[in-house]
C-alpha positions in Angstrom: 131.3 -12.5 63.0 133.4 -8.9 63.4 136.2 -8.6 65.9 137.2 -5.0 66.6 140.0 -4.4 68.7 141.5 -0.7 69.3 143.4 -1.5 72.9 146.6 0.9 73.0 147.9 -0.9 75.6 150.5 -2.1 73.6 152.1 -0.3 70.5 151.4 -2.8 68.0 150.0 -5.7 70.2 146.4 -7.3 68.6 147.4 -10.6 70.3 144.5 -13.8 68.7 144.3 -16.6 70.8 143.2 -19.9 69.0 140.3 -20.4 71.1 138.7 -17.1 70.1 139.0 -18.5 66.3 135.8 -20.6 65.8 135.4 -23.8 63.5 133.9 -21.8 61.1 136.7 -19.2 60.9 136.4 -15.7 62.2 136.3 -12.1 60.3 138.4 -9.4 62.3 138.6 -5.5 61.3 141.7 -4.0 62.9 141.5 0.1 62.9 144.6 2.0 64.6 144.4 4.2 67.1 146.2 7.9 66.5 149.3 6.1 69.0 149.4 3.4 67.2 149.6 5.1 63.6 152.1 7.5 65.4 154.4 4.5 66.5 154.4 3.0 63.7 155.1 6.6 61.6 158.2 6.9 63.9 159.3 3.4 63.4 159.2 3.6 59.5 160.4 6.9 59.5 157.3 8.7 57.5 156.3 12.2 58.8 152.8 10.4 59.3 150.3 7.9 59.0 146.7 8.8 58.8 144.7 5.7 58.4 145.7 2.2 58.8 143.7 -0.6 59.2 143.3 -4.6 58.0 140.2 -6.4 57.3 141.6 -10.1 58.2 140.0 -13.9 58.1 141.3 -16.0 60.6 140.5 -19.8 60.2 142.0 -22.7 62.1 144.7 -24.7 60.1 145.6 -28.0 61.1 143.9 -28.4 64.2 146.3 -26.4 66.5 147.0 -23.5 63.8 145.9 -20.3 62.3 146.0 -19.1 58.7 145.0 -15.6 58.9 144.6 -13.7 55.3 143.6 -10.2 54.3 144.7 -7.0 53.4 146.1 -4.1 54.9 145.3 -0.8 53.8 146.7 2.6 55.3 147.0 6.0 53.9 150.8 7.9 54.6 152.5 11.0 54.1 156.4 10.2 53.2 159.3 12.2 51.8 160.1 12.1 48.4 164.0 11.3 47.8 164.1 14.1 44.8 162.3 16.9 45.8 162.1 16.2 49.9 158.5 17.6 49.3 155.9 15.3 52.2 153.0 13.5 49.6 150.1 11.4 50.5 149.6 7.7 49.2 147.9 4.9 49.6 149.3 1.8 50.4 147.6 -1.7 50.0 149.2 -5.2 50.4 147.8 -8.6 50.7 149.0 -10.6 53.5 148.6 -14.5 54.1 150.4 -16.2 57.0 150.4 -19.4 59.0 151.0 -19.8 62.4 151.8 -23.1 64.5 152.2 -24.0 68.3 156.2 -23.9 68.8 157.1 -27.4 68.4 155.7 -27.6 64.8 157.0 -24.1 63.9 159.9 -23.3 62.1 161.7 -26.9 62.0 164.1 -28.1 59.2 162.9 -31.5 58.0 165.8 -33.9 56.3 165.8 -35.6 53.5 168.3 -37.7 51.7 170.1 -37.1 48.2 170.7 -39.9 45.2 174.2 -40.3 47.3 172.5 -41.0 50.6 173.4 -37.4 52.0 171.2 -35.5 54.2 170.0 -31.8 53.4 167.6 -29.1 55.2 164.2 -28.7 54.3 163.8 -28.1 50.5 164.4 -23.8 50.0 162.1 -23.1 47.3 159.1 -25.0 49.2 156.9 -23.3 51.2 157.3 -20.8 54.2 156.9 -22.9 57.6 154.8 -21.6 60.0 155.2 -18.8 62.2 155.1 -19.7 66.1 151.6 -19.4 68.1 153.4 -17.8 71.4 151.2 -18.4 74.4 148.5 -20.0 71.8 148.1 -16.4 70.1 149.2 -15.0 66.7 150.0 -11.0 67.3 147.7 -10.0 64.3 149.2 -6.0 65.6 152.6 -7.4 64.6 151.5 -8.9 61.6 150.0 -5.7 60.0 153.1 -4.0 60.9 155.2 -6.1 59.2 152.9 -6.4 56.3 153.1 -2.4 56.2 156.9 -2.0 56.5 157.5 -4.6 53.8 154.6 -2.6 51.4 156.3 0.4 51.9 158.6 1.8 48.9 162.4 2.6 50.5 163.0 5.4 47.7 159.6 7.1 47.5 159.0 9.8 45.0 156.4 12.4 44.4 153.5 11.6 41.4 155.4 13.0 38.6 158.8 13.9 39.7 161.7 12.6 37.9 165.6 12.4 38.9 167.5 14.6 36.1 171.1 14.3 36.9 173.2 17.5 37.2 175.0 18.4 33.9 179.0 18.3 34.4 180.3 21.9 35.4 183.1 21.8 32.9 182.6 20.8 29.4 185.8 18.4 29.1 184.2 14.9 30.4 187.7 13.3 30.9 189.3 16.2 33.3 190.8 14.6 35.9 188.2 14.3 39.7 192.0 16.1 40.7 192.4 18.6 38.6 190.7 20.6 40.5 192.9 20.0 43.8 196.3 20.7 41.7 194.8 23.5 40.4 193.4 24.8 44.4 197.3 24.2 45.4 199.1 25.8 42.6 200.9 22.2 41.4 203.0 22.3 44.6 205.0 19.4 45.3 206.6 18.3 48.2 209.9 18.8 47.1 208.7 22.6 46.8 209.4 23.2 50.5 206.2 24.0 51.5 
């Protein structure tokens, strides 16, 4: 089973309600729209985005849950930090969540040390659950996220390379204020002026 969903309405929204998930899990195909992509270019700060979309399996997960995994896959146009030359490139990232109605989302669970001592849940375990709000995961949200956190902060062009700028003087241990003393004619306060 396909679900395609290309409603505007919202920015980002691609709101899954449990009940359209059925027991036998549910394929969905997200495709931005142009207003979408142009949100979300604006929001990331990339001079564009020219094809985003997620192919997604949602499957119920303990009764009243989701797991929804996939990949996202867009192509963007970004400055490099070198050059500030726009590129293309692709981006892909797999994505795996898990959401939960409220009351079983994001909760600490105790437990007790050797001493008797009570702790939050264990840190290095797994991730709890996102929150189901209204019974529906915001897949729209999801792939946003997913794409923001694919996306490289320093991106350079195929190829280009920082080369940092020789010294302007040949004597590496003159003084940063040389050039200052120099500028003022070594002028000191007690100079009068």
């Amino acid at each position: 089973m396909r679900h395609e969903s290309h409603d505007s309405h919202a920015a980002h929204s691609r709101p899954l309600s449990l009940a359209e998930v059925p027991p036998e899990g549910l394929d969905i195909q997200l495709v931005a729209t142009e207003a979408e992509r142009a949100a979300l270019a604006e929001l990331n700060g990339l001079p564009a985005i020219l094809s985003l979309e997620a192919t997604l399996r949602a499957k119920r997960w303990r009764g009243d849950g989701l797991d929804i995994e996939g990949e996202v896959r867009a192509r963007i146009r970004q400055t490099c930090v070198v050059t500030l030359d726009e590129f293309e490139s692709d981006v892909a990232e797999p994505l795996h969540l898990r959401f939960a109605p409220p009351q079983d989302a994001p909760r600490s669970r105790p437990h007790h040390d050797s001493s008797g001592e009570e702790h939050a849940h264990d840190a290095l375990g797994e991730d709890p659950p996102d929150p189901l709000i209204g019974g529906a995961a915001d897949l729209g949200a999801v792939v946003s996220e997913f794409l923001t956190l694919a996306l490289d902060p320093y991106p350079r062009k195929p190829g280009v390379e920082f080369v940092e700028p020789a010294p302007s003087t040949p004597d590496e241990n003159v003084s940063p204020f040389a050039k200052l003393r120099a500028a003022v004619g070594n002028k000191t306060p007690a100079d009068g002026n």
